[in-house]
C-alpha positions as CSV (number, residue, x, y, z in Angstrom):
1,X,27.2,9.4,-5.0
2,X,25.5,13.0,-6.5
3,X,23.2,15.2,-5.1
4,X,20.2,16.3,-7.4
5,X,18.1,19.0,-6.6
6,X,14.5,18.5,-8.4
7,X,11.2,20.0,-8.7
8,X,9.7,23.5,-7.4
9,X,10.2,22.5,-3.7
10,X,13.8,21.3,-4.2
11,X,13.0,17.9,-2.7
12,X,16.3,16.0,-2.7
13,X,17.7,13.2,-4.9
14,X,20.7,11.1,-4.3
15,X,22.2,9.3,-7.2
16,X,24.6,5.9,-7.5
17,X,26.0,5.5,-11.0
18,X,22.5,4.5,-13.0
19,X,19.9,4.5,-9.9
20,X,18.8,6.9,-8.3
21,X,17.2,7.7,-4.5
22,X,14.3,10.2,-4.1
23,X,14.0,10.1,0.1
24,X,10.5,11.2,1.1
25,X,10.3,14.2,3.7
26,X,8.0,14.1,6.3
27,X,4.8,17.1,4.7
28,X,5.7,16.1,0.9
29,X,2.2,15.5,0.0
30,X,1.6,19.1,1.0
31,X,4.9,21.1,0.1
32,X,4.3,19.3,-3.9
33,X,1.1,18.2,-4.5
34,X,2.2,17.2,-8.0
35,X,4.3,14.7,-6.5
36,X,2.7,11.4,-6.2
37,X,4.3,8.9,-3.5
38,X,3.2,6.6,-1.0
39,X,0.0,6.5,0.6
40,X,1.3,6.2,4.3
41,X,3.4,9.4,5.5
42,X,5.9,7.0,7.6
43,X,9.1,5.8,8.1
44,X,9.2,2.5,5.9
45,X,6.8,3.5,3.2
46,X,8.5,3.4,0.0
47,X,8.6,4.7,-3.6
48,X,10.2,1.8,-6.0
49,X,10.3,2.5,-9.7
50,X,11.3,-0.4,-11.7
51,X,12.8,0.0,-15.5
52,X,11.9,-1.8,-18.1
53,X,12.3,-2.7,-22.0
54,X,9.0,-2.9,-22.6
55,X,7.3,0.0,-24.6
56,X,4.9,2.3,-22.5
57,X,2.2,0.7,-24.1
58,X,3.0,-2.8,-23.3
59,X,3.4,-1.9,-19.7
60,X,-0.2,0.4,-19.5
61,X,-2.3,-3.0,-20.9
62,X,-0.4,-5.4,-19.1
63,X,-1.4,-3.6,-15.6
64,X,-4.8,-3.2,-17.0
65,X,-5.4,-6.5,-17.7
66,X,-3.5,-7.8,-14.4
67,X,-6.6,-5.8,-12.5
68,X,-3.7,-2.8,-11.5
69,X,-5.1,1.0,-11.0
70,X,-3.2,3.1,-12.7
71,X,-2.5,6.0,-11.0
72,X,-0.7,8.3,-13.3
73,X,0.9,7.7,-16.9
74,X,1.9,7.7,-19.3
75,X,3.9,10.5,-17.9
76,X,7.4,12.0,-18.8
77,X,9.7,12.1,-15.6
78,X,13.1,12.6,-14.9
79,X,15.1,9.3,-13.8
80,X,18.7,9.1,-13.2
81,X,19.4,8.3,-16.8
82,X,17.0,11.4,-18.2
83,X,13.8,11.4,-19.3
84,X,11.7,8.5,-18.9
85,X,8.2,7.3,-19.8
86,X,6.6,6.4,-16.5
87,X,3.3,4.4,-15.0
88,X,2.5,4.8,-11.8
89,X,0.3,2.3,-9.2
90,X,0.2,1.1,-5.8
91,X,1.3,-2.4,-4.4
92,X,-1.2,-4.2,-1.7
93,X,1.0,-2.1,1.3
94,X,-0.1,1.5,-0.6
95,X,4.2,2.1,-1.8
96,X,4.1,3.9,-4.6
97,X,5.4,1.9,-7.9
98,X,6.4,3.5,-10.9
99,X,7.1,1.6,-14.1
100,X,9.3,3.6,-15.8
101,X,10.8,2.9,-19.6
102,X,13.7,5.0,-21.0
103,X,13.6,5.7,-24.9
C-alpha cells in the first residue's frame, strides 16, 4: 500500500497494486470544487470508478442511450495506472460513478 498526494488541496489517495482509494474528507465539495464526488457529504457515500475496454466513445452513447446523466466527460484523470479517459454519473443512491478507460 502507497500514499498519493493529488490535486491543489492535497486530498489523499491510497493505492493497492492496480486500484486505487480516493477517501472523501468531510468539506471536499468546498476545499476543491473541481472535484466531483458524491452527492451526500456522509459516511457511506461512495465514489466507485469502474475500468473498462471499451473506447470513451462507446461508453458516452451507451449511457446516453441507457437514459444516464452524464455528469462530466470525456475528461482526462489520473487513475492508479496513469492517465485515463473518464465519464462520470450518478447511481439511483447519488455515489459518484466514473467510467474510466485507460489508452
Amino acid at each position: 500500500m502507497t500514499i498519493e498526494i493529488i490535486g491543489p488541496t492535497a486530498r489523499t489517495a491510497v493505492k493497492f497494486g492496480d486500484q486505487k482509494i480516493n477517501p472523501r474528507p468531510l468539506g471536499s465539495a468546498e476545499q476543491d470544487p473541481a472535484w466531483t464526488t458524491g452527492a451526500v457529504e456522509a459516511a457511506g457515500s461512495e465514489d466507485l470508478c469502474f475500468i473498462t475496454l471499451a473506447s470513451p466513445g462507446t461508453v458516452r452513447e451507451h449511457l446516453e442511450n441507457c437514459g444516464v446523466e452524464v455528469l462530466d466527460g470525456p475528461v482526462t484523470k489520473l487513475g492508479a495506472l496513469g492517465e485515463m479517459v473518464s465519464h462520470y454519473c450518478r447511481d439511483p443512491d447519488g455515489n459518484l460513478i466514473e467510467i474510466a478507460v485507460y489508452p
